[in-house]
C-alpha positions in Angstrom: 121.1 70.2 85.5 119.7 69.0 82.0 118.1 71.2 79.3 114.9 68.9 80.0 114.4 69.6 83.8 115.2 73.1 83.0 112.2 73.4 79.9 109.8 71.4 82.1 110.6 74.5 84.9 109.4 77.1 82.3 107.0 75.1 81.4 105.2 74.9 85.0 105.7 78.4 85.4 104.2 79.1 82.0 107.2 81.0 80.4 108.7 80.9 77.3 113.0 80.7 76.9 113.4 83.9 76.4 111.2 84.7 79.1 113.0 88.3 81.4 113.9 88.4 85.1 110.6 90.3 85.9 108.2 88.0 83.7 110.0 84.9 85.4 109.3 86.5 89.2 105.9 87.7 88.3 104.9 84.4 87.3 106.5 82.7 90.1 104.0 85.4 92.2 101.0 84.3 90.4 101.8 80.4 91.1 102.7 80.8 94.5 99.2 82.7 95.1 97.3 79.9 93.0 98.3 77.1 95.5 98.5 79.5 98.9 97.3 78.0 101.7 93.1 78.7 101.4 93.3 79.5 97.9 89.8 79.3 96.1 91.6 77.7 93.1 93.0 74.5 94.6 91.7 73.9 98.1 88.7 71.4 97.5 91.2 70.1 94.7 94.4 69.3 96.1 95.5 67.9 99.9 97.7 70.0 102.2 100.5 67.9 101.0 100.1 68.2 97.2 99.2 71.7 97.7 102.9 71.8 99.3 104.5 69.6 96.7 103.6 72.2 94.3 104.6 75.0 96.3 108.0 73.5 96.8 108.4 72.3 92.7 107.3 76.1 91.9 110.3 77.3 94.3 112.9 74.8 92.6 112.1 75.8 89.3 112.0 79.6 90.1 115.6 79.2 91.5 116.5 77.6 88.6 115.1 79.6 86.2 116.3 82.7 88.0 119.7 81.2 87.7 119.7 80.8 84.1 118.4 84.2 83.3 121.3 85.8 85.0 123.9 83.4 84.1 122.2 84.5 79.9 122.3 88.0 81.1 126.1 87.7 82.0 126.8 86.1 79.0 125.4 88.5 77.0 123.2 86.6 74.0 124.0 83.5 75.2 121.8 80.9 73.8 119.1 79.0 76.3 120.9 75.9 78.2 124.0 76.7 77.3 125.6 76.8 81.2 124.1 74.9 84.0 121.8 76.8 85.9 122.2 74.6 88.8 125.6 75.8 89.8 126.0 79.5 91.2 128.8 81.9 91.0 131.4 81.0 93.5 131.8 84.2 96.0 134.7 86.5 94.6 138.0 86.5 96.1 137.4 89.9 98.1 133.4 89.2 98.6 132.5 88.0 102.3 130.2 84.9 103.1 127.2 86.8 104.7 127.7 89.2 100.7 127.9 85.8 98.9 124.8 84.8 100.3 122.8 88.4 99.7 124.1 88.7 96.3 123.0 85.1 95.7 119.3 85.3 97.3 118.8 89.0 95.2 119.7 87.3 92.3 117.2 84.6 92.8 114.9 87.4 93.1 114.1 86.3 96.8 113.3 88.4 99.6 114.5 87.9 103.3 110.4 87.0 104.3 111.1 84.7 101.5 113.9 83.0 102.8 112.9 83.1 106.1 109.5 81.5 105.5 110.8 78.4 103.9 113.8 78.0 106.4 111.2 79.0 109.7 114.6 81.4 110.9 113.7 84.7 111.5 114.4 87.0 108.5 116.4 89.3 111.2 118.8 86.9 112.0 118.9 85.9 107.9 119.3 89.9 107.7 122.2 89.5 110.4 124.0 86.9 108.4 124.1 88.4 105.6 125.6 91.9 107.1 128.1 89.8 109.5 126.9 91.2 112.6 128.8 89.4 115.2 126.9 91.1 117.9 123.3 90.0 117.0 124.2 86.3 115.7 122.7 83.3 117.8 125.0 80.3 119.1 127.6 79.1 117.3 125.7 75.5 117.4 122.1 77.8 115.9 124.3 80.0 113.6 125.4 76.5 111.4 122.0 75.5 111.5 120.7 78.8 110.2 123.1 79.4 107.6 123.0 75.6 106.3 119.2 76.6 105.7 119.9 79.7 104.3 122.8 78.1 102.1 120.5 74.8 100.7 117.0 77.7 99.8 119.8 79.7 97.6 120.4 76.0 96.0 124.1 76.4 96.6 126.2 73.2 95.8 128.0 72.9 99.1 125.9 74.4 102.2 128.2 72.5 104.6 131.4 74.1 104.1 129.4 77.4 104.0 128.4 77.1 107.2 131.8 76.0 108.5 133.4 79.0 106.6 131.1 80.8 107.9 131.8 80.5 111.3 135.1 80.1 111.1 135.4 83.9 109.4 133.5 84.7 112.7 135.6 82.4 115.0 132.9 80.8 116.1 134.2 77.3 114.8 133.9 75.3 117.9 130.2 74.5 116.9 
């Protein structure tokens, strides 16, 4: 991702580049409110679809931003644009998929209502995934569908090949 796209982001969410983890997700909370569905501020302003356009650009850049504060934080000091935001931590050598995933949507600052309202999977079986509860997952042929979802909201670089690692850690790789 460039420096520009990443500056228009805290720009549309009203933050500055040294803006913290908590002013980023608060502000996030306020401009998700601000275009809700039947908010006062926007509805007589704004079709269903822009309304949703907005919605969606105020997710992206959230992610993004979110991603960039941690990857500063990790760094220390680092100056502002220095990594890419856009690519995630890879999982670590002795982290699981279903931890990869958690650790990635907490540090995103997302909850599992979150994730489970833009990907319309239940957060239970998101909840499922994460944990690696073989017992309460769906169908091989869902369980791909669900976790290419959940893999693409966390802005992860490959969600095919996390859903195919995914259920081939199960053995549920006939889907």
């Amino acid at each position: 991702m460039d420096k520009d796209t990443l500056k228009q982001d805290y720009k549309l969410l009203g933050l500055d580049e040294n803006a913290t983890a908590h002013e980023a997700r608060r502000s996030y909370h306020r401009k998700k409110a601000l275009y809700a569905e039947g908010s006062l501020a926007t509805y007589s302003l704004m079709t269903a679809e822009q309304r949703e356009e907005m919605l969606d650009r105020i997710e992206r850049a959230y992610m993004r931003i979110s991603t960039e504060i941690e990857s500063r934080s990790m760094a220390g000091s680092a100056p502002l644009f220095s990594q890419s935001a856009a690519t995630p931590d890879p999982p670590g050598s002795d982290e699981s998929i279903g931890t990869y995933l958690k650790r990635r949507r907490k540090t995103l600052g997302l909850t599992l209502r979150d994730v489970a309202n833009r990907t319309r999977v239940r957060s239970t079986y998101l909840e499922n995934i994460e944990d690696e509860n073989l017992e309460d997952l769906p169908a091989p042929v869902y369980l791909r569908g669900f976790v290419l979802e959940f893999a693409r909201v966390l802005d992860l670089p490959d969600p095919e090949s996390i859903a195919t690692a995914y259920l081939k850690l199960l053995g549920k790789d006939e889907a």
